[in-house]
C-alpha positions as CSV (number, residue, x, y, z in Angstrom):
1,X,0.0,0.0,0.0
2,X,2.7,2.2,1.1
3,X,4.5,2.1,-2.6
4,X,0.8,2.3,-4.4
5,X,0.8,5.6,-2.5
6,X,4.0,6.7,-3.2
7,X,3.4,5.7,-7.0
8,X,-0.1,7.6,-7.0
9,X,2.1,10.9,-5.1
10,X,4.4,11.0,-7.9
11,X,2.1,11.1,-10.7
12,X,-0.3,13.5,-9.1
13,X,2.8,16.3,-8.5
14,X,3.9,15.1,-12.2
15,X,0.1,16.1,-13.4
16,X,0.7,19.5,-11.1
17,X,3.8,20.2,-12.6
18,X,2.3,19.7,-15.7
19,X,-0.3,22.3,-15.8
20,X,1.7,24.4,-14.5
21,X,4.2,24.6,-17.0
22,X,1.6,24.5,-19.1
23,X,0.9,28.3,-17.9
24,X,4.0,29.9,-16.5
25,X,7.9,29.6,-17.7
26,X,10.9,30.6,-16.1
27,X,14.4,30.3,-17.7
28,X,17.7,30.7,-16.7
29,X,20.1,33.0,-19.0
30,X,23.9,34.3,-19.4
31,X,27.0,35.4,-21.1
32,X,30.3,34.8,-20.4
33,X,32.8,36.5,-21.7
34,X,36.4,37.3,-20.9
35,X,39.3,38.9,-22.9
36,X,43.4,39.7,-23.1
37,X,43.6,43.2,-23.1
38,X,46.6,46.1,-23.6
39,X,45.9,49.6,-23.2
40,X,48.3,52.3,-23.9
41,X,47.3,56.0,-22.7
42,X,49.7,58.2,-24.1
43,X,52.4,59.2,-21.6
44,X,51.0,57.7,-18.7
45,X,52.3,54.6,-20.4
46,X,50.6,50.9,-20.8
47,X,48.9,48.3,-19.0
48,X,47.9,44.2,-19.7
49,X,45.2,42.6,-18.0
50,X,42.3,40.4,-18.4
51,X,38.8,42.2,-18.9
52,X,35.3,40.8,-18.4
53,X,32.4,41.6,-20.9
54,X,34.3,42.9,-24.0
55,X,32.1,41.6,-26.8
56,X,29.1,41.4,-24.4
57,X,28.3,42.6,-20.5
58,X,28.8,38.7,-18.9
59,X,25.7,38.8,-17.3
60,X,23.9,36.0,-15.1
61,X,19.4,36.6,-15.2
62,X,16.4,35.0,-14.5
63,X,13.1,35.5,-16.3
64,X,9.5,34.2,-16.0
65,X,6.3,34.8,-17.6
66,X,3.0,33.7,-16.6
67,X,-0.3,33.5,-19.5
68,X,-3.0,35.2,-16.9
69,X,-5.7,34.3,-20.1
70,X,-7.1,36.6,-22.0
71,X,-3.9,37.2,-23.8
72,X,-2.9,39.2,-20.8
73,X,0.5,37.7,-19.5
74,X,2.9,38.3,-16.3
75,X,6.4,38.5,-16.1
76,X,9.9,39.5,-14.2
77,X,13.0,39.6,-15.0
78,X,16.0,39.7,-12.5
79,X,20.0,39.9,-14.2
80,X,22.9,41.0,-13.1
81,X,26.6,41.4,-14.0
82,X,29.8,38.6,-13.8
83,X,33.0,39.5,-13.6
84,X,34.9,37.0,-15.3
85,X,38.5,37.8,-14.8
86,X,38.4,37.7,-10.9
87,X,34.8,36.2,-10.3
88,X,33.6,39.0,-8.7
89,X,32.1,39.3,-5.2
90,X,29.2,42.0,-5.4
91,X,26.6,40.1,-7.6
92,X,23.5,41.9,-7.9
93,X,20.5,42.4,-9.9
94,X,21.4,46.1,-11.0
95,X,21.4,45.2,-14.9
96,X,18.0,44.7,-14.6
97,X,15.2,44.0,-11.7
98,X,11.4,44.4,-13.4
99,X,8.0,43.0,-13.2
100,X,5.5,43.4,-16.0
101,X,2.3,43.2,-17.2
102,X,1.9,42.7,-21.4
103,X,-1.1,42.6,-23.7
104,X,-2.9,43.8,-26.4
105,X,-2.2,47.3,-25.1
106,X,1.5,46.7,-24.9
107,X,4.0,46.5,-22.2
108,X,3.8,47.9,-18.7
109,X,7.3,47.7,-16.9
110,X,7.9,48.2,-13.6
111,X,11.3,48.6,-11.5
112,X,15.0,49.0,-12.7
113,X,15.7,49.2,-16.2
114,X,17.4,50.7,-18.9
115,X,16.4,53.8,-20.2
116,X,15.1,54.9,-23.5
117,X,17.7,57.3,-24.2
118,X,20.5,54.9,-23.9
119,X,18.4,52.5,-26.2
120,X,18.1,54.6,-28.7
121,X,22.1,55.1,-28.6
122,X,23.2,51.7,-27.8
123,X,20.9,50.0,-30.6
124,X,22.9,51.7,-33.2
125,X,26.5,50.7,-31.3
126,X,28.4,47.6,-33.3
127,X,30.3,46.8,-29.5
128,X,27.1,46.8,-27.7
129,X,28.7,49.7,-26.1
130,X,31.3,47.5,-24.2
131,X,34.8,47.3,-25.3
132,X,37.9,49.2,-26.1
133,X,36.0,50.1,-29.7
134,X,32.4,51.2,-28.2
135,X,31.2,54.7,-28.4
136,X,30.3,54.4,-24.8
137,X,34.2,55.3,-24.1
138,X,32.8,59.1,-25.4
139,X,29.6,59.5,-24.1
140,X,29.3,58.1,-21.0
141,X,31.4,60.9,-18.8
142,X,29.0,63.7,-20.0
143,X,25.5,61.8,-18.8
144,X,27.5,61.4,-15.1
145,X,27.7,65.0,-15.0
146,X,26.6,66.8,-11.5
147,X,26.0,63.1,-10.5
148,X,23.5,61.6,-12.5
149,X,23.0,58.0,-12.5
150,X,20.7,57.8,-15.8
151,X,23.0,57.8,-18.7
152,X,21.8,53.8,-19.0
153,X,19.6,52.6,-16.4
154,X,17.5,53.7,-13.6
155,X,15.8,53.1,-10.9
156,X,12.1,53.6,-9.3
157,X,10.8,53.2,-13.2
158,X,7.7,52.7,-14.6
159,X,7.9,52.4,-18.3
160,X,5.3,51.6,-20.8
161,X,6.1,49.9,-24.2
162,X,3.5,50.3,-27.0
163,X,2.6,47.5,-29.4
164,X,4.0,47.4,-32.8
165,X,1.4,49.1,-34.9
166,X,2.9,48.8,-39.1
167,X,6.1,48.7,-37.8
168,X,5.6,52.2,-35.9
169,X,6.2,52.0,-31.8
170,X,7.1,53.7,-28.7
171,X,9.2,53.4,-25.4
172,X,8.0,56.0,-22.0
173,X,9.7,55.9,-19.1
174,X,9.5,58.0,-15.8
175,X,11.8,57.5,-12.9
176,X,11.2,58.8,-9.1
177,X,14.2,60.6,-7.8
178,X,12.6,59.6,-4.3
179,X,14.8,62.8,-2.5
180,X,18.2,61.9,-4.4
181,X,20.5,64.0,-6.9
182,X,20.9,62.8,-10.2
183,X,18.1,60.0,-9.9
184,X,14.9,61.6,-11.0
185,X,14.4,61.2,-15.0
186,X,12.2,61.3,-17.9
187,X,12.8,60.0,-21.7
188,X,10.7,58.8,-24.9
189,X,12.2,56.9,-27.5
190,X,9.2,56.7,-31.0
191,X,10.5,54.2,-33.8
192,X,10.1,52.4,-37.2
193,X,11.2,49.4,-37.9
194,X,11.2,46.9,-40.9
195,X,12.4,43.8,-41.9
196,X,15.8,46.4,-43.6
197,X,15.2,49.6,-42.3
198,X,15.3,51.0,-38.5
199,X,14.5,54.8,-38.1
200,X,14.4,56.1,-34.1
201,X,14.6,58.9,-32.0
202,X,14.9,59.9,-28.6
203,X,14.6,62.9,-25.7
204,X,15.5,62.8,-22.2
205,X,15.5,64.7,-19.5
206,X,17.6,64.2,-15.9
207,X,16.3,66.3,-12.6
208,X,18.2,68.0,-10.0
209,X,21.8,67.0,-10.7
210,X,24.5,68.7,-9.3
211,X,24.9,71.4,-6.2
212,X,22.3,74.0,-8.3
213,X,20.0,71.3,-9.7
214,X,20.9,71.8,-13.0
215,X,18.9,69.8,-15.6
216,X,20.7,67.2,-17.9
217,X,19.0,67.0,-21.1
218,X,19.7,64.6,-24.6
219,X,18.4,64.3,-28.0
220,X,19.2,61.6,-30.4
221,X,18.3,60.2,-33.5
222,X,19.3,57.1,-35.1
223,X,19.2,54.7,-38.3
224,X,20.3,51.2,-39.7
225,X,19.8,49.7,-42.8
226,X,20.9,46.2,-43.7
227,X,21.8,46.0,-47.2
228,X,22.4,42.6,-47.2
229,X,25.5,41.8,-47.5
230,X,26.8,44.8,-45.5
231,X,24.7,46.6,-42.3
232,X,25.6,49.8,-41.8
233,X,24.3,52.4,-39.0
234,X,24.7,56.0,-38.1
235,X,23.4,57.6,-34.7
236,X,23.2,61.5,-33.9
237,X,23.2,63.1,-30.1
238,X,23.0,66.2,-28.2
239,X,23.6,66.3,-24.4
240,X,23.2,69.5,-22.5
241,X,23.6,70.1,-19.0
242,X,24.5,74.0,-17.2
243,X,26.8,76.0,-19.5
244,X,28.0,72.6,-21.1
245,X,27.2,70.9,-24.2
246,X,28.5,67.8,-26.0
247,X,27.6,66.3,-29.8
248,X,28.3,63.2,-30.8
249,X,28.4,61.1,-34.2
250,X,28.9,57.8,-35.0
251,X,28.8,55.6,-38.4
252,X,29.7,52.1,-38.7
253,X,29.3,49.5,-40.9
254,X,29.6,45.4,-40.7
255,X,30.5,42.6,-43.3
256,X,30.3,39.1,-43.0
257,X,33.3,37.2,-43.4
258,X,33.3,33.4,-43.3
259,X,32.2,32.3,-40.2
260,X,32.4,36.0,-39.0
261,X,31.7,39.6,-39.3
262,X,34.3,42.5,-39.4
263,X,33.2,45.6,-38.4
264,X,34.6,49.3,-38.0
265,X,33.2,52.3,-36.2
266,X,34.2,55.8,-36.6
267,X,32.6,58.4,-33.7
268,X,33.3,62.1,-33.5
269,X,32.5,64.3,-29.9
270,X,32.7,67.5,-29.7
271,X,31.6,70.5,-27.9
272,X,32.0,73.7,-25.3
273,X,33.7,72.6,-22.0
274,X,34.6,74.5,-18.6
275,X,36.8,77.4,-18.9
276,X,39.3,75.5,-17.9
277,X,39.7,73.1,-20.9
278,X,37.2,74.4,-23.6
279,X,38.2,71.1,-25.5
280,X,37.6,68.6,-23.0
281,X,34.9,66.7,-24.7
282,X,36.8,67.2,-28.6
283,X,37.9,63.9,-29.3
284,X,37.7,61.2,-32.6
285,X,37.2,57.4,-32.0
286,X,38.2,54.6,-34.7
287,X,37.5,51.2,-33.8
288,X,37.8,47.9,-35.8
289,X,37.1,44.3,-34.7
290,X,36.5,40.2,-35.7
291,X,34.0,38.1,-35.0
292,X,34.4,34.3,-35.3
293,X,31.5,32.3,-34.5
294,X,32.6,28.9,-33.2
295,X,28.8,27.6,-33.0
296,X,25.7,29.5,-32.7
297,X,26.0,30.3,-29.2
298,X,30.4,30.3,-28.9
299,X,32.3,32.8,-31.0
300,X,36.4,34.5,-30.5
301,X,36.7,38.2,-31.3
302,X,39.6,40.7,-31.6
303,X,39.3,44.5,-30.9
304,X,41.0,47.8,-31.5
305,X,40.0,50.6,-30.6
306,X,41.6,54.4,-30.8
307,X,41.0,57.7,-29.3
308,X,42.4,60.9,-30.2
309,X,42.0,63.4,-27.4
310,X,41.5,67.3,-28.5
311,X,43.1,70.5,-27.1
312,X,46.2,71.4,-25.1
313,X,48.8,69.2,-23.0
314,X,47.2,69.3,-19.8
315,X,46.4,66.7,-17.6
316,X,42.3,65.8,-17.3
317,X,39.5,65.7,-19.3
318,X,40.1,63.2,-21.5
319,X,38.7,60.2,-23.1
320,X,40.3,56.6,-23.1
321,X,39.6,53.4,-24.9
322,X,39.0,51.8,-21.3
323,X,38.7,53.4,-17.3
324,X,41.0,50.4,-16.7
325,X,43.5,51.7,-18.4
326,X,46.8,53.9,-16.8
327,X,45.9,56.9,-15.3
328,X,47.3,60.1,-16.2
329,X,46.8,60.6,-19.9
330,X,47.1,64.3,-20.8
331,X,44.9,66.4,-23.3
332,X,46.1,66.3,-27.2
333,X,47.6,62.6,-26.4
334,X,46.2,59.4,-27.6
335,X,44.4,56.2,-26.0
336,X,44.8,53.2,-28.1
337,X,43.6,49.0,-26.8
338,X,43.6,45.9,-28.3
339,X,42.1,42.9,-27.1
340,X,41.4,39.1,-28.3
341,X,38.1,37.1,-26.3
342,X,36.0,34.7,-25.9
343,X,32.4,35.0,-25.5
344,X,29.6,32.4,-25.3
345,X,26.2,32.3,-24.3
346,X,23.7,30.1,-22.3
C-alpha cells in the first residue's frame, strides 16, 4: 500500500507540474565572456590585463512569464553582472530587476531598467557599447555630470512599451528621484522598424543634478539599414547640462566574413567645455574588430580601438579606450587597446 501511495504521489505532482508549465515559464540565462587586453594611454604609459564583458556585459538573469488568459501575460526579470577575470564578489540584480504586465495594449514595466535614451544610442553601437572600440568610451562621462546616475539605467521606473502598430512604436519611461541628486528622470524613444530599415529617435531629461540642480538634457536620433551583405548604422546626439554641451556622431558598418563579421566604427564628440579646458569633450574614435563564431551560441573576437583626445597638453579631461587603463593621460595625447576574447552564451 505504502508504494501504491508513493506511485499515485508522484504522478499527481507530475500532473501538477504539468499544468503548471503549461501556464508559466521561467528560464535561466547568461554570457560569459572574458578577454586579453593592452591599453596604452599616451604618456602615462601601458597596462595588460584580463577584462570581463568585452564583446558582451557577462551577465547572469532569470526571467519568467505567466499567461493570466485573455492574452494578458505576467512577467519578471531579475539579471545582473559577472566578472569573469576575478569572479567577482558583489553580484547583484542592477542590470535589470522588473515585473510586467503585457497585452494587447502593450507592455507595462515596472522597477530598474534601462532607459530609453540609452536604447536609442546603444541600438545603433556595433560593441554593444562595451569594449575598447564602443562609443560608450565618449559619451558616457557627459551623462555622469553633476551626478547623475541615468546615462543607462534607472531606478524607481515605470515604463510603458506600446505595441507594434505597421512597424511604428514607442518606449516612456519615468523614474522617481525619491529625495536623491541625479536620480529623477524622464525620456521617450518613438521608432520604425522593418524587416531592412530602423529609423528612431529619442529625448531625455535628468532632474536635480549637481549642487544648483541643473537639468541634464539629450536628443538623439538614429538609423540602420541592412543591405544585405553589409549593415551599416549611423546615430546623432545632443547632451546639455549647465553652461556645457556635448555632440556626438557615430557611423559604422559590418560585413560578413566566413564564419564571421568585421566591423569598424568611426565616432566624432565635440563641444563647449569648462573654462578650464574648452576642448575637454573634442575627441575622434576609430574602432575595428573580428567576429568568429565557433557555434551558434560560442564565438572568438579581436578588438581595437583608438581615441584621439582634442586641445592642449594638460592633464584631465580626456577620453580613453577603457577606465582600466593607466591613469594620467594628458589632453592632445592618444588612447589606443587591443584585445582578443571569448564570449559564449547560455
Amino acid at each position: 500500500m505504502k508504494k501504491q501511495n508513493s506511485l499515485l504521489g508522484a504522478v499527481v505532482l507530475a500532473a501538477c507540474a504539468s499544468a503548471a508549465s503549461a501556464q508559466s515559464q521561467v528560464t535561466l540565462f547568461g554570457i560569459v565572456d572574458v578577454a586579453a587586453t593592452n591599453i596604452k594611454n599616451g604618456s602615462a604609459g601601458s597596462l595588460k590585463s584580463l577584462s570581463s564583458g568585452q564583446a558582451s556585459t557577462s551577465r547572469l538573469g532569470f526571467r519568467g512569464v505567466e499567461d493570466l488568459g485573455g492574452g494578458l501575460k505576467a512577467g519578471f526579470w531579475l539579471e545582473g553582472q559577472l566578472d569573469m577575470d576575478d569572479g567577482g564578489s558583489s553580484f547583484n540584480f542592477q542590470r535589470r530587476s522588473t515585473v510586467s504586465l503585457t497585452g494587447s495594449l502593450g507592455e507595462l514595466r515596472i522597477g530598474r531598467d534601462q532607459v530609453p535614451s540609452y536604447l536609442n544610442w546603444g541600438n545603433y553601437d556595433l560593441w554593444a557599447y562595451v569594449g575598447v572600440a564602443t562609443t560608450a568610451n565618449l559619451r558616457g562621462s557627459f551623462l555622469s555630470l553633476g551626478g547623475a546616475s541615468t546615462g543607462v539605467r534607472a531606478s524607481n521606473t515605470i515604463g510603458y512599451w506600446t505595441p507594434v502598430v505597421g512597424g511604428y512604436s514607442g518606449h516612456f519611461m519615468v523614474a522617481a528621484g525619491e529625495g536623491g541628486i541625479g536620480n529623477k528622470y524622464a525620456g521617450a524613444r518613438v521608432g520604425y522598424e522593418s524587416k531592412t530599415l530602423e529609423v528612431s529617435g529619442a529625448v531625455s531629461k535628468t532632474y536635480k543634478t549637481g549642487a544648483m540642480l541643473d537639468e541634464l538634457t539629450t536628443q538623439s536620433i538614429g538609423a540602420s539599414y541592412d543591405f544585405g551583405p553589409v549593415y551599416v548604422v549611423a546615430a546623432y546626439e545632443k547632451a546639455e547640462y549647465s553652461t556645457l554641451d556635448r555632440e556626438l556622431v557615430t557611423i559604422g558598418v559590418r560585413v560578413p566574413v566566413g564564419q564571421g563579421r568585421i566591423k569598424a566604427q568611426y565616432a566624432k564628440s565635440s563641444g563647449t567645455g569648462p573654462t578650464a579646458r574648452p576642448k575637454q569633450y573634442d575627441a575622434t574614435l576609430i574602432g575595428v574588430g573580428y567576429d568568429y563564431r565557433l557555434s551558434r551560441r560560442t564565438s572568438l573576437y579581436v578588438n581595437y580601438g583608438r581615441i584621439d583626445n582634442d586641445g592642449t597638453t594638460v592633464t584631465g579631461g580626456t577620453f580613453t579606450t577603457t577606465g582600466n587603463g593607466p591613469s594620467g593621460i594628458r589632453r592632445g595625447e592618444t588612447s589606443s587597446g587591443y584585445q582578443f576574447g571569448v564570449r559564449h552564451s547560455f
